[in-house]
TIRO-2110 file (N, C-alpha, C; in Angstrom, 1 decimal):
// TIRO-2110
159.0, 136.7, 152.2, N, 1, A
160.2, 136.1, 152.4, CA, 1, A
161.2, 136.6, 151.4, C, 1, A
162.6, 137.2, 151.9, N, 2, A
163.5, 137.4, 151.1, CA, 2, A
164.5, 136.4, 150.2, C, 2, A
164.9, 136.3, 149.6, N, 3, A
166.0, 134.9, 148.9, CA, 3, A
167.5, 136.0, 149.4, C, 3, A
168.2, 135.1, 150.0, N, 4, A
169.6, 135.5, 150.5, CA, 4, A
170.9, 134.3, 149.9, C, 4, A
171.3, 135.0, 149.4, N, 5, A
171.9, 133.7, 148.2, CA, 5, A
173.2, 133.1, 149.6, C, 5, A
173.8, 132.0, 149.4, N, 6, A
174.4, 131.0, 149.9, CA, 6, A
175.6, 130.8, 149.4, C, 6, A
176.7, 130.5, 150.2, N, 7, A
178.2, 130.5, 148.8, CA, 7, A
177.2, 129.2, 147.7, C, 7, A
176.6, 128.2, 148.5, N, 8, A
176.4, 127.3, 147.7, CA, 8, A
175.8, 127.6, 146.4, C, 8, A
174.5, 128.3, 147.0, N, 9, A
174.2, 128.6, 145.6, CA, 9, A
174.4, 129.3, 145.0, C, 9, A
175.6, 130.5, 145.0, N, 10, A
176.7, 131.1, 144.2, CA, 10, A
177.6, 130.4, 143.5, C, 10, A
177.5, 128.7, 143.5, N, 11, A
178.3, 128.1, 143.1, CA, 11, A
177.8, 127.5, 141.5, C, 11, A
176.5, 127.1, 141.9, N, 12, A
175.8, 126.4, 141.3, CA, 12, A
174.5, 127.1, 140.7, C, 12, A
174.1, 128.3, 141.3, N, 13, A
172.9, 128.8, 140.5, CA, 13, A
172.6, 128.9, 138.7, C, 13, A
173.9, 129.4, 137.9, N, 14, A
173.8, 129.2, 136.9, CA, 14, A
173.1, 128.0, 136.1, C, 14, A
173.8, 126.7, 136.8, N, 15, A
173.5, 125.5, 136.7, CA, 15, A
172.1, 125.5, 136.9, C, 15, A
172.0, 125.7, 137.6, N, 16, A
170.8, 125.4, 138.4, CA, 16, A
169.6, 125.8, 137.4, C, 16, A
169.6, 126.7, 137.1, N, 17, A
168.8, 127.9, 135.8, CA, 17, A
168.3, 126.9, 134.7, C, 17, A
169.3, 126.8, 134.2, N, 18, A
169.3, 125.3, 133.0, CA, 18, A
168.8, 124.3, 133.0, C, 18, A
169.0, 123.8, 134.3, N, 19, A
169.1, 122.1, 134.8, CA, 19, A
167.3, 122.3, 135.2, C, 19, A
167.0, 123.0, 135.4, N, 20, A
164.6, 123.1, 136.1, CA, 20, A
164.6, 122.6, 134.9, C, 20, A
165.3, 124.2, 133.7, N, 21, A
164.2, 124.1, 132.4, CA, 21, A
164.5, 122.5, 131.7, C, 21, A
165.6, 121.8, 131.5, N, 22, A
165.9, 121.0, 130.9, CA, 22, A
166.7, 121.2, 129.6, C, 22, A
167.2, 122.4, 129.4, N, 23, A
167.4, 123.1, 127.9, CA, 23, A
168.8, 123.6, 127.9, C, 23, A
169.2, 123.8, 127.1, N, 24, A
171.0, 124.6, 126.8, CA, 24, A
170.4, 125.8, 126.4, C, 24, A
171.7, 126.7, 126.5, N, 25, A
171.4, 127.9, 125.9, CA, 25, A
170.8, 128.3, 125.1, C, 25, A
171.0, 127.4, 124.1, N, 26, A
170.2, 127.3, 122.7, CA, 26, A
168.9, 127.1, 122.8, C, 26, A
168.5, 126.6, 123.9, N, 27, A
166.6, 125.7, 123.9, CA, 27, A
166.8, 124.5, 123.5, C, 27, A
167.7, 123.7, 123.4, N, 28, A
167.8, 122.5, 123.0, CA, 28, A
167.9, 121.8, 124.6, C, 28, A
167.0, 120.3, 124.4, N, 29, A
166.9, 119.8, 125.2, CA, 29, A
168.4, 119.1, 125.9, C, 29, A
168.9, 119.0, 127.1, N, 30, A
169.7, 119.0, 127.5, CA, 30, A
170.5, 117.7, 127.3, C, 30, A
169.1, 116.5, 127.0, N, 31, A
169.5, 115.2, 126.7, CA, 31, A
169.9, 114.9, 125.5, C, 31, A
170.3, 116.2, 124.4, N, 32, A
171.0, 115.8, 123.3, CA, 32, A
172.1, 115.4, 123.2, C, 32, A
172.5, 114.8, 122.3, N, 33, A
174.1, 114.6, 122.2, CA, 33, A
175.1, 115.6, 122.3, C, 33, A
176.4, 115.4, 122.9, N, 34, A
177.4, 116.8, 123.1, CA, 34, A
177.8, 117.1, 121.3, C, 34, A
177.6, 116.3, 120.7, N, 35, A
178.0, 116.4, 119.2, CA, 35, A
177.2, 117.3, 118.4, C, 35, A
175.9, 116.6, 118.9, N, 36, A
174.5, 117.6, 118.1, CA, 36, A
174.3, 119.0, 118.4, C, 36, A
174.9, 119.2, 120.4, N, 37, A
174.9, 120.6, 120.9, CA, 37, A
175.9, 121.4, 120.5, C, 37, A
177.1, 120.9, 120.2, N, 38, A
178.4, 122.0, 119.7, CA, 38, A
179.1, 121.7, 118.3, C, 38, A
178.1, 121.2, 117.5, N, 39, A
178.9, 120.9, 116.0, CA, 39, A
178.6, 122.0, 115.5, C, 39, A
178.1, 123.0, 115.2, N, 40, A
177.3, 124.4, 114.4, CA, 40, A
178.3, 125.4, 114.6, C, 40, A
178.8, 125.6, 113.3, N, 41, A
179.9, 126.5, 112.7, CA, 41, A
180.0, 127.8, 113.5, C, 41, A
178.5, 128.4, 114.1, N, 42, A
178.4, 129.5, 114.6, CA, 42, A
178.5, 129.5, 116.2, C, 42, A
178.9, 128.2, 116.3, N, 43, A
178.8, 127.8, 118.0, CA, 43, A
179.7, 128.5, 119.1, C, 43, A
178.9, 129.2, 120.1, N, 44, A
180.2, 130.4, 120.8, CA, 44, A
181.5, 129.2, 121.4, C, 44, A
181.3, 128.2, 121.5, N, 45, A
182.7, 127.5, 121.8, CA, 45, A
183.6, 127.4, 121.2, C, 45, A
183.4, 127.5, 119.9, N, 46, A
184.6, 127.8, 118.7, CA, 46, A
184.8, 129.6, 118.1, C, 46, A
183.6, 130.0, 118.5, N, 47, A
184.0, 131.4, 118.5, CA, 47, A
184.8, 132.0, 119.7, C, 47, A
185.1, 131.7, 120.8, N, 48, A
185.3, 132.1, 121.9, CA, 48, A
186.8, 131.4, 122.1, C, 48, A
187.3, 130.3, 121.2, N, 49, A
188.5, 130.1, 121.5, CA, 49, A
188.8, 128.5, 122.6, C, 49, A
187.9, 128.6, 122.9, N, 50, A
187.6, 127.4, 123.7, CA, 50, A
188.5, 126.1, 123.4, C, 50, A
189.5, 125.5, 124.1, N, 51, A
190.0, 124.8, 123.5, CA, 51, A
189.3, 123.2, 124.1, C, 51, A
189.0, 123.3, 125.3, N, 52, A
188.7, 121.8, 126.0, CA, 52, A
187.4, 121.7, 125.8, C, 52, A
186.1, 122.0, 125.2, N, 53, A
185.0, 121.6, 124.7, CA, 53, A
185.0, 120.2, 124.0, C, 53, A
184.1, 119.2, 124.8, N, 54, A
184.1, 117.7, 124.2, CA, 54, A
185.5, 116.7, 125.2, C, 54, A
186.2, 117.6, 125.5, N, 55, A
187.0, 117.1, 126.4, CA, 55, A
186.3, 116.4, 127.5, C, 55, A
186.8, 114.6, 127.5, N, 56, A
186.0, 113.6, 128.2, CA, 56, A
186.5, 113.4, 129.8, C, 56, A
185.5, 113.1, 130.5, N, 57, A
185.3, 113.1, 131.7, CA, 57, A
185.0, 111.8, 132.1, C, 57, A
185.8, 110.5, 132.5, N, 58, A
185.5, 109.3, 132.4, CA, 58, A
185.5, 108.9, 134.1, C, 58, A
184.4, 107.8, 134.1, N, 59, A
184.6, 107.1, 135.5, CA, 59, A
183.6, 105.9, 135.9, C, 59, A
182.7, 105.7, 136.7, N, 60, A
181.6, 104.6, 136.9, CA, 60, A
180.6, 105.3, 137.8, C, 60, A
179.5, 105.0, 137.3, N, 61, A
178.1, 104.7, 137.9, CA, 61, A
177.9, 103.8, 138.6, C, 61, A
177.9, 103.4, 140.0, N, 62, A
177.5, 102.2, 140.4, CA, 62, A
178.7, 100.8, 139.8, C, 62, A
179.4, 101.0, 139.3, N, 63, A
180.5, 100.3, 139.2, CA, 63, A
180.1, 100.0, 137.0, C, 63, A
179.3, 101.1, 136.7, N, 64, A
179.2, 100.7, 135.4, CA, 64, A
180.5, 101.9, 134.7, C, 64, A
180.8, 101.9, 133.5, N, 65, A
181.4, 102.7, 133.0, CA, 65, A
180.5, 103.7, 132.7, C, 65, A
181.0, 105.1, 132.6, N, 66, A
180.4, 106.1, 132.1, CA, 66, A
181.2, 107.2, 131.6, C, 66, A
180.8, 108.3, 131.0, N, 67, A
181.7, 109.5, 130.5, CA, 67, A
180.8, 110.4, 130.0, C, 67, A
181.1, 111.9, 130.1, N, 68, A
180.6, 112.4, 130.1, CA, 68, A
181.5, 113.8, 129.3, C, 68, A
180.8, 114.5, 128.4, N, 69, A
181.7, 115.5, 127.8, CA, 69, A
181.8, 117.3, 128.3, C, 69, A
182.7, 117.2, 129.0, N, 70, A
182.8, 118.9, 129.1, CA, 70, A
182.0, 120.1, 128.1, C, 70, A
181.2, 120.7, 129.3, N, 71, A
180.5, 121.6, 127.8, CA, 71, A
181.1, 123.0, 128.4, C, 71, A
182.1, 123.7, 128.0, N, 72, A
182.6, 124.9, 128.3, CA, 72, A
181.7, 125.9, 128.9, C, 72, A
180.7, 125.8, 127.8, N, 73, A
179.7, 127.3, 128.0, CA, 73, A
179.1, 127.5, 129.0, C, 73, A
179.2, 126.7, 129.7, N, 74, A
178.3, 126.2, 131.1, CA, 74, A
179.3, 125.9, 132.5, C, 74, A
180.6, 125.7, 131.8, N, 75, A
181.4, 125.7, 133.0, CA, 75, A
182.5, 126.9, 133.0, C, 75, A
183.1, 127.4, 134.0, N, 76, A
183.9, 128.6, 134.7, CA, 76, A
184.8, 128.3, 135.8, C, 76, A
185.4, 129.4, 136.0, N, 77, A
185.9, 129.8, 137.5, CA, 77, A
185.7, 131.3, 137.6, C, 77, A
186.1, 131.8, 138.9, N, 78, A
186.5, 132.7, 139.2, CA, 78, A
187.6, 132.8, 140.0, C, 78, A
188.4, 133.8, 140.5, N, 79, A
189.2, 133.9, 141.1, CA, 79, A
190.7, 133.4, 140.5, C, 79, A
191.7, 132.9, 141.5, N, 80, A
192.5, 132.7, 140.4, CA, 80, A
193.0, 131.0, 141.4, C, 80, A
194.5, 130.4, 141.0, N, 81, A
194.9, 129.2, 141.6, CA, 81, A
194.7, 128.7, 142.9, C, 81, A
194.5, 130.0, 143.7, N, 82, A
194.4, 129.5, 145.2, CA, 82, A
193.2, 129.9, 146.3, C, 82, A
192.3, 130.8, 145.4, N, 83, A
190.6, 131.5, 146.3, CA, 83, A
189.9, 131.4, 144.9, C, 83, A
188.5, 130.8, 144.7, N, 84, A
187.7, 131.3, 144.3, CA, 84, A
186.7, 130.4, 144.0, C, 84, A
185.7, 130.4, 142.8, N, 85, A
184.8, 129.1, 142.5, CA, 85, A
185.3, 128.4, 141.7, C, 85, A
184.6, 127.1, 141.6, N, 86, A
184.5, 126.7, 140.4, CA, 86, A
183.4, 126.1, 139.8, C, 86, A
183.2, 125.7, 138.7, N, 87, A
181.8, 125.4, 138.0, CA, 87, A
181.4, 124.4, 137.1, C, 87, A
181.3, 123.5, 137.6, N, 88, A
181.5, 122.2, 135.7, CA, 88, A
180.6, 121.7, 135.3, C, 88, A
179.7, 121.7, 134.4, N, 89, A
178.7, 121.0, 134.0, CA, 89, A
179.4, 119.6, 132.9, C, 89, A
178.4, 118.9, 132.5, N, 90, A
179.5, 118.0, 131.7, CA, 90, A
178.1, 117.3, 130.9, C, 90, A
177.7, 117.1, 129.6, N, 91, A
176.8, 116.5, 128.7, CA, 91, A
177.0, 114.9, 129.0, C, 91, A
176.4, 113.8, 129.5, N, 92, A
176.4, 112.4, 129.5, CA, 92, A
176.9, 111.9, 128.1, C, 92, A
177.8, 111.2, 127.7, N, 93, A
178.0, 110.6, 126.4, CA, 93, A
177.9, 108.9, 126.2, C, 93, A
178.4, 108.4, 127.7, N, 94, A
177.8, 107.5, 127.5, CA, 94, A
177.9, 106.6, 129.3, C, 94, A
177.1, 105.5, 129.6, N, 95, A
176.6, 104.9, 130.9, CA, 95, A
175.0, 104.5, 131.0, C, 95, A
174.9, 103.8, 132.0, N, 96, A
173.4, 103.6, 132.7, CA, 96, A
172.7, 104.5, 131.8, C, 96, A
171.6, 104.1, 131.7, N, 97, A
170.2, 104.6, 131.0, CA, 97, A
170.0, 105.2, 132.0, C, 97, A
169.5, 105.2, 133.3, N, 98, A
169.3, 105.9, 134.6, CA, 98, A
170.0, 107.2, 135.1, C, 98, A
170.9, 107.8, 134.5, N, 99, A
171.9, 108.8, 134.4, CA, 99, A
171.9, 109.7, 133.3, C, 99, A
172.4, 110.9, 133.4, N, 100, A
172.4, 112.0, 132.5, CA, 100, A
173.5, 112.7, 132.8, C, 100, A
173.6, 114.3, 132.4, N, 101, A
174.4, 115.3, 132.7, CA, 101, A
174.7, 115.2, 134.3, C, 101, A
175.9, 115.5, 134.5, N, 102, A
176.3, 116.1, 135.7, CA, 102, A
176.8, 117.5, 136.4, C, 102, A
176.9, 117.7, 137.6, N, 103, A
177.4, 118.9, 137.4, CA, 103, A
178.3, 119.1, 138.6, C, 103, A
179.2, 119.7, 138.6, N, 104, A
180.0, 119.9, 140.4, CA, 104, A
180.9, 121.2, 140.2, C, 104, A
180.6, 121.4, 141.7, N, 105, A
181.0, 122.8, 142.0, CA, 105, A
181.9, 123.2, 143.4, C, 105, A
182.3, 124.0, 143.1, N, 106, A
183.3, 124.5, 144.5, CA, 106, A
184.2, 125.3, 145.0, C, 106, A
184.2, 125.6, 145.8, N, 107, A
185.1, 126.9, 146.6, CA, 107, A
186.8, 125.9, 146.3, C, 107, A
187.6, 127.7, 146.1, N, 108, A
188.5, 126.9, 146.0, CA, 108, A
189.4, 128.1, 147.5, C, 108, A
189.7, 127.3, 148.4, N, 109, A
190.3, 128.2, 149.5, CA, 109, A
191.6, 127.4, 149.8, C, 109, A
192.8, 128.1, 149.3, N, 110, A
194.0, 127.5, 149.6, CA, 110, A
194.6, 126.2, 148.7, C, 110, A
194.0, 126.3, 147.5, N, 111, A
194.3, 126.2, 146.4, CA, 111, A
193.3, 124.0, 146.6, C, 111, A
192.3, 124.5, 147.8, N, 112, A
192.3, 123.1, 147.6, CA, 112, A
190.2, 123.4, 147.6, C, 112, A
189.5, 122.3, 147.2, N, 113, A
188.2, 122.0, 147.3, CA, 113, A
187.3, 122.3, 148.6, C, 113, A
186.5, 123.1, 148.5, N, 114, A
185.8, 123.5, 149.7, CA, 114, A
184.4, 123.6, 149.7, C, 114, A
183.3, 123.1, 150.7, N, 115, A
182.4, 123.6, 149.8, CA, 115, A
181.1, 122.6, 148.5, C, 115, A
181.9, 121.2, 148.4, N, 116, A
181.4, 120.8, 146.9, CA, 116, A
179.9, 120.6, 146.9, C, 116, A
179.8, 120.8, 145.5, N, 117, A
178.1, 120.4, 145.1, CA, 117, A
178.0, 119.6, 144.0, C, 117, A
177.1, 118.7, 144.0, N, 118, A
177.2, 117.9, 143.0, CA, 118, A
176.3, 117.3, 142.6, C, 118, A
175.2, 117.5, 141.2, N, 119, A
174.5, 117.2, 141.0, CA, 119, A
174.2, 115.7, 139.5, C, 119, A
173.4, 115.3, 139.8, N, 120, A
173.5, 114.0, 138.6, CA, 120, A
171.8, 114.3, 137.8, C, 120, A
171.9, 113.9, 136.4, N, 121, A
169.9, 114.2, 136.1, CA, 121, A
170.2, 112.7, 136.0, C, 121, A
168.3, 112.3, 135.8, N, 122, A
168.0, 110.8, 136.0, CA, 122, A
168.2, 110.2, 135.0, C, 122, A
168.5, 110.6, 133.6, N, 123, A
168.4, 110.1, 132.7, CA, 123, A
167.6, 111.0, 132.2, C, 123, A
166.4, 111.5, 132.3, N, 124, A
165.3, 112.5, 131.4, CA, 124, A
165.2, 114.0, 131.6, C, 124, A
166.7, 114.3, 132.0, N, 125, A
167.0, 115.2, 132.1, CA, 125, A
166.3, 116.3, 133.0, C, 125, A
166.3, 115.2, 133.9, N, 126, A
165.2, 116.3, 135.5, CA, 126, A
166.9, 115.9, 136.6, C, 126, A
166.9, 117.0, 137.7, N, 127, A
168.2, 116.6, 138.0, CA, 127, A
167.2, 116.3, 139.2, C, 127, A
168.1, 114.8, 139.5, N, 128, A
167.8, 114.4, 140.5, CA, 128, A
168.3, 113.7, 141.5, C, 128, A
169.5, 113.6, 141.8, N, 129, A
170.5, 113.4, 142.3, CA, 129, A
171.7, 114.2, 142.9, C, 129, A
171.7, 114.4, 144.6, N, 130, A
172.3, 115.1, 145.1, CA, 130, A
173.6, 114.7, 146.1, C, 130, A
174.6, 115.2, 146.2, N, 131, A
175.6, 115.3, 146.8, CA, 131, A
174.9, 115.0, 148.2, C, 131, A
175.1, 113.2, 148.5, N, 132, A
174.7, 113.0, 150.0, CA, 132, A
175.5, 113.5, 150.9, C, 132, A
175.1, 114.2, 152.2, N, 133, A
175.7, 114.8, 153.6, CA, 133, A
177.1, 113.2, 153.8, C, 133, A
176.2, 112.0, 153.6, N, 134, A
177.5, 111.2, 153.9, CA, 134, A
178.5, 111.2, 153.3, C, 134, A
178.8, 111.6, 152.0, N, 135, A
179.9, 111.5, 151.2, CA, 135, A
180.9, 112.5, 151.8, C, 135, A
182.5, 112.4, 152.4, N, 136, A
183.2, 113.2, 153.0, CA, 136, A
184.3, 113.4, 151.9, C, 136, A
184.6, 114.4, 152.1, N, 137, A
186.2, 114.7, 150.9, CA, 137, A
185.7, 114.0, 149.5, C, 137, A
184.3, 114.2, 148.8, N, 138, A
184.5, 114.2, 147.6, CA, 138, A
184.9, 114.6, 146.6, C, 138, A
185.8, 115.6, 146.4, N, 139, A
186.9, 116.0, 145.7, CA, 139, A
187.7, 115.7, 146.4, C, 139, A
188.7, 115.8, 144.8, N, 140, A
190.1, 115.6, 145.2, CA, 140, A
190.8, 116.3, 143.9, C, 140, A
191.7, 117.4, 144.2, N, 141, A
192.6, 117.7, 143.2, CA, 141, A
193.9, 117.6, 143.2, C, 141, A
194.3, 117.2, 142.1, N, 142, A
195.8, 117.3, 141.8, CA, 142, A
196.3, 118.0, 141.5, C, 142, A
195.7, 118.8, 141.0, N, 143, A
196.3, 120.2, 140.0, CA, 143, A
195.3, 121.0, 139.7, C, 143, A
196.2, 122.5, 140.2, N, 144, A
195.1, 123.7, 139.8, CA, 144, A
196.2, 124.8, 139.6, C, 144, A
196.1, 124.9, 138.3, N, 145, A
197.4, 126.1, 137.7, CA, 145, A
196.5, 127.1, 137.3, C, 145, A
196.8, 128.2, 137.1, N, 146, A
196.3, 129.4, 136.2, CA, 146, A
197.2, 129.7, 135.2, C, 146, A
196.7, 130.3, 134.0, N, 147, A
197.6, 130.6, 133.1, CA, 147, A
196.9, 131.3, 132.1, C, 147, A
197.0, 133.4, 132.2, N, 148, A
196.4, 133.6, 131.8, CA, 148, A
194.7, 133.7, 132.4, C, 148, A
193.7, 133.3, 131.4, N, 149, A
192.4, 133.8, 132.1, CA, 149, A
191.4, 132.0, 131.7, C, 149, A
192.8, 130.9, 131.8, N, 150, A
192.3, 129.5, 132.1, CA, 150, A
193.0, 129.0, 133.4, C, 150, A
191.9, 128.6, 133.6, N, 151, A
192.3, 127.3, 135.0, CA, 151, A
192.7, 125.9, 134.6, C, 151, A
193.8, 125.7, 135.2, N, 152, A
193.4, 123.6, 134.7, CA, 152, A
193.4, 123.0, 135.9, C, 152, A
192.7, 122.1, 135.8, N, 153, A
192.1, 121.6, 137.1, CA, 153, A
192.4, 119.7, 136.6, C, 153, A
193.2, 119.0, 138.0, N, 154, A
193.0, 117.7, 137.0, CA, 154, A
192.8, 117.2, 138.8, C, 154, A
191.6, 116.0, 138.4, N, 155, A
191.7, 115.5, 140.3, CA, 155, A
190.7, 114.2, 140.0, C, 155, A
189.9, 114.1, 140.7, N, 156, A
189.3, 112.9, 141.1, CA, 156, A
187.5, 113.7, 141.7, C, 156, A
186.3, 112.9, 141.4, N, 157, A
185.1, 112.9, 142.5, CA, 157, A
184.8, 111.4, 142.6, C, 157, A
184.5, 111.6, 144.1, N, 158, A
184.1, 110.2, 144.4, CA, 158, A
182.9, 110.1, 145.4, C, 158, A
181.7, 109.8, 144.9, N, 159, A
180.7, 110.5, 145.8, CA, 159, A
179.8, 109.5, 145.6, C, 159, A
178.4, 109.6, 147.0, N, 160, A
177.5, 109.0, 146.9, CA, 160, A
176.1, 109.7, 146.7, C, 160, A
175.7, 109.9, 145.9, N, 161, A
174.7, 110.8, 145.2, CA, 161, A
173.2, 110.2, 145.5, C, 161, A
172.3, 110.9, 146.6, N, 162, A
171.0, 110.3, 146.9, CA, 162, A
169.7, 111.2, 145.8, C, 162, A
168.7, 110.1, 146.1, N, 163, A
167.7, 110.6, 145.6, CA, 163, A
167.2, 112.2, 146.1, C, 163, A
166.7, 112.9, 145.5, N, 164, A
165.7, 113.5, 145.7, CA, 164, A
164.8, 114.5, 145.3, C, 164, A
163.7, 114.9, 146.2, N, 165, A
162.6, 115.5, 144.6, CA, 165, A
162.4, 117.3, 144.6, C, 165, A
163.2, 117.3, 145.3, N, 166, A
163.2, 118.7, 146.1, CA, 166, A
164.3, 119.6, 146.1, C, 166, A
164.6, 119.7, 144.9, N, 167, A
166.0, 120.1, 144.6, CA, 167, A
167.4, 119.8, 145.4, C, 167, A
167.2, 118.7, 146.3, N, 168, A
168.2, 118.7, 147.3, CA, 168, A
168.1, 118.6, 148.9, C, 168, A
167.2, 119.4, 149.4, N, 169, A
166.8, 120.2, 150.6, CA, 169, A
166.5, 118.6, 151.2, C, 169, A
166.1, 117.5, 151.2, N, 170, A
165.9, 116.5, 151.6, CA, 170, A
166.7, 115.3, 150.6, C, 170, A
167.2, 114.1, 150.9, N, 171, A
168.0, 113.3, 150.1, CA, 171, A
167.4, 112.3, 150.9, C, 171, A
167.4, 111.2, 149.5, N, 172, A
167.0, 109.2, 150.2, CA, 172, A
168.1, 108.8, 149.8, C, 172, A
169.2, 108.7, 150.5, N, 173, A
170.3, 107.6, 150.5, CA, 173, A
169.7, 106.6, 149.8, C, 173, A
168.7, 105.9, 150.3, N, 174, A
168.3, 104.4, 149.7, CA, 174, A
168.1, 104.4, 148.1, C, 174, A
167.6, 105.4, 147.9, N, 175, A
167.7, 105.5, 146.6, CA, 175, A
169.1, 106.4, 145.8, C, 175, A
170.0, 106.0, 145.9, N, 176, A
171.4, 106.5, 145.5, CA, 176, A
172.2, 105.9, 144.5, C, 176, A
173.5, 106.7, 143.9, N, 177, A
174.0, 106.3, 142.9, CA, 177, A
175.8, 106.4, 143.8, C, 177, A
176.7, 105.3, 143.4, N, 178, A
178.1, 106.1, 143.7, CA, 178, A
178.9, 106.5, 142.3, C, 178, A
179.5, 107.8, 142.8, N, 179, A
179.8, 108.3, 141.3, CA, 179, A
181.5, 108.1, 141.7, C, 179, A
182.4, 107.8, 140.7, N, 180, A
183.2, 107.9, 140.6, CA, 180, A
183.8, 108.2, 139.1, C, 180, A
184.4, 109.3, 139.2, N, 181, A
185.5, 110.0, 137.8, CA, 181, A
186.3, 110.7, 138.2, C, 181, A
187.4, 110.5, 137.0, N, 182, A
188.3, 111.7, 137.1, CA, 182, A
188.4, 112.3, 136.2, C, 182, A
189.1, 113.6, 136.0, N, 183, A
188.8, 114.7, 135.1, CA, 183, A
190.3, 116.0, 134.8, C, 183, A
190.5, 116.3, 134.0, N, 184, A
191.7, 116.9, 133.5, CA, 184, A
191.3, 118.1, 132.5, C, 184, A
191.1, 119.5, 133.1, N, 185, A
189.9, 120.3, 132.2, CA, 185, A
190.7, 121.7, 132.5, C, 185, A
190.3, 122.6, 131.5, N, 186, A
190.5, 124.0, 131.1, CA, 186, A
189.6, 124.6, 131.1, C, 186, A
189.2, 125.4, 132.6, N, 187, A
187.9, 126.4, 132.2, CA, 187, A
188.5, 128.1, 132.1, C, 187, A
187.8, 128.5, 131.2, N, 188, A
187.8, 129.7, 131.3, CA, 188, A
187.1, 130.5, 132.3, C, 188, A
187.8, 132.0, 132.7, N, 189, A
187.4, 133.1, 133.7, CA, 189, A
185.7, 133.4, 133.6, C, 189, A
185.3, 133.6, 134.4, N, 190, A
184.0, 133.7, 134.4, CA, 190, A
184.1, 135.3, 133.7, C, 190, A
184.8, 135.6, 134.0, N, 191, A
185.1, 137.5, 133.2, CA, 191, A
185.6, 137.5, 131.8, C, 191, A
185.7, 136.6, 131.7, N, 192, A
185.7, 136.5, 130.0, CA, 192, A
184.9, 137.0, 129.1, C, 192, A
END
């Protein structure tokens, strides 16, 4: 059997890499604090200029509060305002015990969301939560400028995220989360 990659999982594989092992770049377990992962003087987020690292991501779990912190190193684009991907991982800071990192991704064709993926971990940093088929137009943007070799992206996800144990390939609605946030972020070029 060959592997024939998918826009989808050109969207998301990076992610994907991380999210099996449970680990950051570093080897550090994913379910650490965004504080404990990017405080270290030698950290590429501050060597690299990065200015929106820790920049918060707020919204509800099932109608609980939650937020979660942009981790740059892990999120991208390509292309520029109006064709290409995008990539966002985000460290959990705080919500439900039941919840962890998130992550969402997407074609950008005509300067609008295409495409989206979106994943949630359980809390123990196994991702287990997938962008259910029922959720329609879960993105939403407001703004997508380029400037330079940063994107800013500011919009809304509003989604119903099902169980499953299979990286996806099968989902239990019954067992589901509804996510709602919105988000106001600066990723750098993937060619950076």
């Amino acid at each position: 059997m060959s592997f024939r990659p998918s826009k989808r999982s050109a969207i998301l594989f990076p992610i994907a890499a991380l999210l099996i092992t449970g680990c950051s770049p570093d080897g550090q377990e994913s379910g650490a604090s965004p504080a404990a992962q990017s405080s270290g003087a030698g950290d590429g987020a501050a060597s690299t200029g990065r200015q929106d690292e820790g920049t918060l991501i707020t919204g509800t779990v099932n109608g609980q509060p939650a937020s979660w912190s942009l981790w740059t190193m892990q999120s991208d684009f390509t292309g520029d305002a109006s064709s290409g991907t995008v990539s966002v991982m985000a460290r959990k800071v705080s919500g439900p015990d039941d919840i962890g990192n998130i992550a969402f991704g997407f074609e950008l064709g005509g300067g609008k969301p295409n495409n989206p993926e979106i994943t949630l971990d359980n809390g123990e940093g196994k991702r287990t939560f997938y962008l259910s088929s029922s959720s329609t137009a879960p993105v939403t943007l407001n703004k997508v400028e380029k400037s330079g070799e940063q994107l800013h992206l500011s919009g809304s996800v509003s989604a119903k995220l099902g169980h499953s144990t299979d990286f996806g390939r099968t989902i239990d609605d019954s067992k589901s989360h509804a996510v709602e946030l919105t988000f106001d972020i600066k990723l750098d070029s993937l060619s950076q």
